[in-house]
N, C-alpha and C positions, 0 to 999 in steps of 0.2 A: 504493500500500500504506500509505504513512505517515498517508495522508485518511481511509483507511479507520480505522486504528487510532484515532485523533484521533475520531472519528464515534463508534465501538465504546466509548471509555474517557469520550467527553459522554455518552454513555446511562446508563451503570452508573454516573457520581458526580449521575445525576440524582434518583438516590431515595437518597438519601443526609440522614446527620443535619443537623436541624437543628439540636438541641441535643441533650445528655445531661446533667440537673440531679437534684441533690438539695436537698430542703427539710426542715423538721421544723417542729411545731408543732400544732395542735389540729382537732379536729372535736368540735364544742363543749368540753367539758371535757376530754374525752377527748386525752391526748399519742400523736402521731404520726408517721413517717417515710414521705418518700415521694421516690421515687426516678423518674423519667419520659426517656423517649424521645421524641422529636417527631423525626417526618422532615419533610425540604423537603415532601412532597407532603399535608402531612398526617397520616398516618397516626401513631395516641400507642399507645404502649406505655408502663405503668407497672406499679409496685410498689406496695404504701403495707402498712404495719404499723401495727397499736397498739402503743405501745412496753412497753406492762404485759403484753403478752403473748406477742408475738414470731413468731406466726404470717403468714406470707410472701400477700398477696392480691394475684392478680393484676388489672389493672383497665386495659381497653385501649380504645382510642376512635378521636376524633380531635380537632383543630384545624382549625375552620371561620370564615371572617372573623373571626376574633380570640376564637373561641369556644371553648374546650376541654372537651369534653364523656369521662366517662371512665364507662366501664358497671360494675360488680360483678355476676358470675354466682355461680349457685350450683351444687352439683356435676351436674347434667344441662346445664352452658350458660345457663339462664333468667338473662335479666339480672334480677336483686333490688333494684341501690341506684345511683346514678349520682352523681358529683363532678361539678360545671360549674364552670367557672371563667370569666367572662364578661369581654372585653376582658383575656385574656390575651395578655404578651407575656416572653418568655424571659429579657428584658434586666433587666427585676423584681426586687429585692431580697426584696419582700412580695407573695403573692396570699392574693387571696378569694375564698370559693366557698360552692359550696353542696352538703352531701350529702343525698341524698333517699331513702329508701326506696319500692320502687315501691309495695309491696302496699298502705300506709297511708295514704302521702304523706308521711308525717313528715319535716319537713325541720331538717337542722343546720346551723350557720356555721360554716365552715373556716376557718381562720388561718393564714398557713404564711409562713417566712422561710427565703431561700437559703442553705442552708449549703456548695454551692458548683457550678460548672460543671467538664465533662470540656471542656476548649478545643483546640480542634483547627489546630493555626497552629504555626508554629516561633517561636522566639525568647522560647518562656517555659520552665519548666520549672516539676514541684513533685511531691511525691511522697506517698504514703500517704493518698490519698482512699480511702475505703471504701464500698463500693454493696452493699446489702443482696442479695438472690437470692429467686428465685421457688421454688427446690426448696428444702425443710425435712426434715427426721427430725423424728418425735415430742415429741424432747426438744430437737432441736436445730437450730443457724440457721447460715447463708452469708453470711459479707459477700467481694468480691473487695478486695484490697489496688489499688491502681492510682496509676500512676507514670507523670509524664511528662519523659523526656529532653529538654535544648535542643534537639540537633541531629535532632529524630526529629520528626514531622507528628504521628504517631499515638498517644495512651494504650496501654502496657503493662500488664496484669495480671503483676503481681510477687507476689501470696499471695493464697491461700485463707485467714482465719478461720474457724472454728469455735465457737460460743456456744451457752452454755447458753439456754435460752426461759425466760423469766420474771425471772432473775437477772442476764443480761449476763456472765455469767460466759466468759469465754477457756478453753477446753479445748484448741484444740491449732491452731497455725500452720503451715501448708503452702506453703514458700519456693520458686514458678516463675517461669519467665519465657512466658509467652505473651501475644499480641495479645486486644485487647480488641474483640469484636465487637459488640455488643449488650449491652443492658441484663443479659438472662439470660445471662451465660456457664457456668453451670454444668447438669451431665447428670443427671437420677435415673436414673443407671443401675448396673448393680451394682460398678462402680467406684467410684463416692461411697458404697455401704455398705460397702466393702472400708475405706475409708480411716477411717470411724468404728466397725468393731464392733468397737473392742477398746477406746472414748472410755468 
């Protein structure tokens, strides 16, 4: 029984993160935030915003020989723009990339510096990282608070933020405690408009 459990619990930390980083920094002129996922196997989830405007883009891909390639759809799925990052590696303080538009080919130079890792290991601790979110309102944006204990392996989601789009403005902080799963922890569901119609 104990083999088996041992066998059962290698499979399930086998797709498991590789890292969870955030960066900020340019697509050409342009200032931006970008928040990524990478799993052991590959698979990239990310985030990236323009920071002038605050609207949440999802952009998911992968990491191939040291390649990271990240697609942009547009609201039917069509991918439109892709981020590459060539001889990416996690450990990185700075990457460079490249964004491209599919339909033109227009291509820009991305710039980006770490502004920091989710680290997954005992014996650090530190508190009040903030990772932007894939669901938006209208007018307004998600960051999760996230806090890590010495004594714990895992990142906590400790707050919800709430910001205004365009001004960074604080509207209203939402003090929990729950596990942090993923990149996206938060629901467009009508929970999250409960908690804003009255912002």
């Amino acid at each position: 029984m104990r083999r088996l459990l041992y066998i059962l619990t290698l499979l399930l930390t086998s797709y498991n993160l590789f890292g969870q980083t955030s960066y900020f920094g340019f697509i050409d002129k342009y200032p931006i935030k970008l928040e990524t996922d990478i799993f052991s196997i590959g698979d990239a989830r990310a985030i990236y915003t323009y920071s002038n405007y605050d609207n949440p883009i999802v952009i998911n891909g992968e990491l191939k020989q040291g390649k990271l390639t990240l697609y942009e759809k547009d609201s039917i799925g069509k991918n439109i723009a892709t981020l590459t990052f060539d001889n990416f590696d996690i450990k990185n303080n700075q990457l460079e990339g490249t964004w491209k538009e599919l339909n033109s080919n227009k291509q820009l130079k991305i710039s980006l510096t770490k502004n920091f890792d989710i680290d997954y290991r005992e014996n650090i601790e530190w508190t009040a990282r903030e990772m932007i979110q894939s669901v938006s309102l209208k007018d307004k944006y998600f960051k999760l608070v996230i806090s890590k204990a010495k004594d714990n392996f895992y990142a906590n989601v400790t707050g919800v933020k709430i910001f205004e789009k365009k001004t960074d403005k604080l509207i209203q902080q939402i003090d929990l405690q729950c596990q942090l799963w993923e990149l996206n922890n938060t629901d467009p569901s009508p929970v999250t408009n409960q908690l804003t119609r009255n912002l």
